[in-house]
N, C-alpha and C positions, 0 to 999 in steps of 0.2 A: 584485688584479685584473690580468691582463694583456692587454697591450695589442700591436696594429698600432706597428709598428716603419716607421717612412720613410726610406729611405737615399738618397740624392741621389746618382744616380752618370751626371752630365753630360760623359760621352764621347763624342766624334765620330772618334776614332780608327780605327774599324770603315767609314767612311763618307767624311764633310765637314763644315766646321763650318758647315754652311745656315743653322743654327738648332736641328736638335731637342736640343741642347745646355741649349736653355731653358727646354725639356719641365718642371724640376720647380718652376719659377720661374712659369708658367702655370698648371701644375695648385693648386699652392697660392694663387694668385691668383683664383682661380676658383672658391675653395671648399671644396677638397680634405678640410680638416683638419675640416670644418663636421659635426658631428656623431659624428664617427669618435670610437671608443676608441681615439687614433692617438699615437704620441709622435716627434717629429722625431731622429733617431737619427742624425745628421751626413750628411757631404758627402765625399766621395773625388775628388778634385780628379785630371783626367788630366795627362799628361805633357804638353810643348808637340806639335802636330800636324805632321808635315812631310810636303808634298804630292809629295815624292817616291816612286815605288815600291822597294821594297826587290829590290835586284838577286837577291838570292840565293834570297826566299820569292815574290816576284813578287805579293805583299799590302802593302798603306799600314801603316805605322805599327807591323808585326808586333813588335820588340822593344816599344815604348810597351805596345803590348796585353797584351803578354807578361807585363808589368810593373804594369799596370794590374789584371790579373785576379787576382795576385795579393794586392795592397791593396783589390780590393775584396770577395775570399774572404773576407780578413780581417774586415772590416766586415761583412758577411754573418753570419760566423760569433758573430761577437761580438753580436748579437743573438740567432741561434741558441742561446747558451749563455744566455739571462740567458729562453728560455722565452717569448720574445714572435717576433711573426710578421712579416718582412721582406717590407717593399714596397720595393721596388728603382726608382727612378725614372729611364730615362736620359734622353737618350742614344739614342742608335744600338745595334742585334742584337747588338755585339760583345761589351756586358757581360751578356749569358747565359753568355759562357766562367766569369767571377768566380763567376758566381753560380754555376753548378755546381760550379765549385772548390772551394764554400765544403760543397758538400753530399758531394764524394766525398770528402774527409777524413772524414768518419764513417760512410762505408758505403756500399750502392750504393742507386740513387734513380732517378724517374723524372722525366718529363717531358710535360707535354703544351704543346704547341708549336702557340699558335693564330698565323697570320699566313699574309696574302694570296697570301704567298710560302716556296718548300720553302728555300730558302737553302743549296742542297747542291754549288754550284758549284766543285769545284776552281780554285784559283790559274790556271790557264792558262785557261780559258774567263771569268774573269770579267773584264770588259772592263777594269775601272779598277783591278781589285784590290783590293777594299774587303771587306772581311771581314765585314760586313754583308750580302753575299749569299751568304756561304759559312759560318756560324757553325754551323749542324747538321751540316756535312759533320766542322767543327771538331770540334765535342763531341764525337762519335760514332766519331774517330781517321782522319779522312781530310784530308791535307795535312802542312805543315813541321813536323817535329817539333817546335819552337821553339815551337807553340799549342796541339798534339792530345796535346804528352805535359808538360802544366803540374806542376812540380816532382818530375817522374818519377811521376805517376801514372799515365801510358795515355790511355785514351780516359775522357773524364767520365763517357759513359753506352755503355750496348750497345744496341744496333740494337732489340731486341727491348721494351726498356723505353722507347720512346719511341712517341710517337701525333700525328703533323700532323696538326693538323684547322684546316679551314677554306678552305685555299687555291686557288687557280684560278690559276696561272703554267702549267700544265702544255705547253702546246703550247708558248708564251713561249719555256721555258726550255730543251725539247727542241728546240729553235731554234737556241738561242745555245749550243748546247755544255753544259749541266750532267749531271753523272750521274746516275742515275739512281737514286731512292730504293732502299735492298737490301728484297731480301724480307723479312725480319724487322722491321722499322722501320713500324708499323703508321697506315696511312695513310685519313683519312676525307675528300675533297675536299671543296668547297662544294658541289658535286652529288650528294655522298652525303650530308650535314647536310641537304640538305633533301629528300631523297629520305625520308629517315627520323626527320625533325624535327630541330632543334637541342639541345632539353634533352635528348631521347631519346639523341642519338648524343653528346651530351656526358656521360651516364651512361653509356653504353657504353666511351667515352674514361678514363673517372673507373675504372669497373670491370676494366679492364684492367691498368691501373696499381696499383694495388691487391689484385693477386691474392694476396698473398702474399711474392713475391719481392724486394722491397725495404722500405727505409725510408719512405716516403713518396716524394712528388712533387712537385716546380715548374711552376709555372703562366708560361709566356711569353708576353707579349702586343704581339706587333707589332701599330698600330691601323690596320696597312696592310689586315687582315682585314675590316676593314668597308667598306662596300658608298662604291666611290667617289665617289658621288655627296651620301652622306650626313659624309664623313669627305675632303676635299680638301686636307686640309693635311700629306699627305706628300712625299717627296720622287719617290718612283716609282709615279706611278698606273698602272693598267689597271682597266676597267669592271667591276660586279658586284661581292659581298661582304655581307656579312652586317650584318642590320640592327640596329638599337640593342636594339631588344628582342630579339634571338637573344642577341647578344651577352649582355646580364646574363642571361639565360636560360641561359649555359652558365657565364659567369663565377659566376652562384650557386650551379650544380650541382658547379661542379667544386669551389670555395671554401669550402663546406660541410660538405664532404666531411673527415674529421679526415684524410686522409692526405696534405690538401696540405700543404706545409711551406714554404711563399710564392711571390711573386707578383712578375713586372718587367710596368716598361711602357716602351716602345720606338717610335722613329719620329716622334711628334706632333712637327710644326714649328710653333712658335707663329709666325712670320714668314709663313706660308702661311693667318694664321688672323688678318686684320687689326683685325674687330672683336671677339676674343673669344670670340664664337658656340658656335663648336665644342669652343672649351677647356670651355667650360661646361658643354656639353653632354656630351662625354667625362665631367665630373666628375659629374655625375648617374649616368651610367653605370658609374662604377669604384664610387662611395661604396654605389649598389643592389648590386654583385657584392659588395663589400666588406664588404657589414652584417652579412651568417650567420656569418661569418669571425668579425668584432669579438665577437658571442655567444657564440661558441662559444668561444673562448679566456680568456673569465671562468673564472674558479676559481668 
């Protein structure tokens, strides 16, 4: 039988160490493991953090990350070969770089990329230079070559094989200076999810990824996508986002699906979550996305 793979990968490198560092020390607290076909598959410990910006990439920590994404390709991949399915727990957006890492050594792949935010900010608009708001700009080959071209690969992913769904920063970040997503890089806001339902636009998300043209796909999940009111414990709110039951309604559709090839989770600050509440709630809701997954990877 195989099984749901758990990789611990508590980075704040991408970010701050606020807290969601303790994201996988919560979710297993809360339940996590509770029912899952899941097996605990290690921990990828980051580098030390220095809160200085790096003069030359004008990003926190870019050599740590640099560094980190590759030890956590590794771990990634090393579950990859042994045929079970990697849940990746951070952390901070930055370890989606690893975890692509882990998928473009074997070929090209996609993406769907749910979180409240497009994260496409080049290094000079991002105010603090956290790489947590620029990590899609990253994958996709935009910024210091030192993150967009990890061990001389290029870019992790092409414009085209990737699908934002969920998001509402749009005016936000058309504000602050971010580029703007390319044409090819297919995009469904939160106004379009609900324009045309959630499961529905998440099998449209699922279908696209899946044409043909790659290996499979990874599932991103900053919890900043959920609607702020029901999800308060990140570190950058703004109003509106998607609700519990969208959410497993898309995390089942896409999860399902045999072309996913795993799954992060990003953002939750247990510090921000004083009685627990939400962690728990969260874990009701990852272990529902989670269950078609667990079946389906039975032999």
């Amino acid at each position: 039988m195989r099984k749901l793979a758990i990789i611990e990968a508590p980075s704040a490198l991408g970010l701050r160490p606020s807290g969601v560092q303790e994201l996988p020390e919560a979710l297993f607290d809360a339940g996590l493991l509770v029912g899952l076909d899941a097996v605990r598959a290690g921990r990828v410990e980051p580098p030390a953090y220095d809160p200085a910006r790096d003069a030359d990439t004008g990003i926190l920590n870019p050599h740590g990350i640099a560094e980190y994404s590759v030890r956590l390709a590794d771990a990634v991949g090393g579950v990859l070969d042994t045929g079970r399915f990697p849940v990746v727990l951070g952390g901070d957006c930055s370890i989606l770089l690893g975890n692509l890492l882990a998928l473009r050594r074997r070929g090209r792949h996609g993406l769907l990329f749910l979180d409240g935010h497009t994260d496409f900010y080049p290094p000079s608009a991002e105010p603090a230079g956290e790489a947590a708001s620029m990590e899609l700009a990253l994958a996709t080959g935009r910024g210091p070559r030192l993150l967009t071209d990890l061990e001389g690969r290029g870019p992790l992913l092409r414009d085209e094989d990737v699908v934002a769904f969920g998001f509402r920063d749009a005016a936000e970040s058309a504000e602050a200076g971010m580029q703007p997503l390319p044409a090819h890089l297919h995009a469904i806001g939160l106004d379009g999810v609900r324009a045309t339902g959630a499961t529905a636009a998440a099998r449209q998300a699922v279908d696209r990824l899946t044409d043909g043209t790659g290996a499979g796909f990874w599932v991103h999940l900053d919890v900043d996508v959920l609607d702020d009111a029901l999800m308060p414990a990140v570190d950058y709110r703004q109003p509106g986002g998607l609700t519990w039951e969208e959410l497993e309604g898309v995390l089942h559709t896409a999860l399902s699906d045999p072309g996913a090839v795993g799954l992060d989770v990003t953002i939750f600050n247990p510090r921000l979550d004083p009685d627990g509440g939400t962690a728990t709630r969260l874990t009701e809701c990852l272990r529902r996305g989670l269950a078609p997954r667990a079946d389906h990877v039975r032999d």
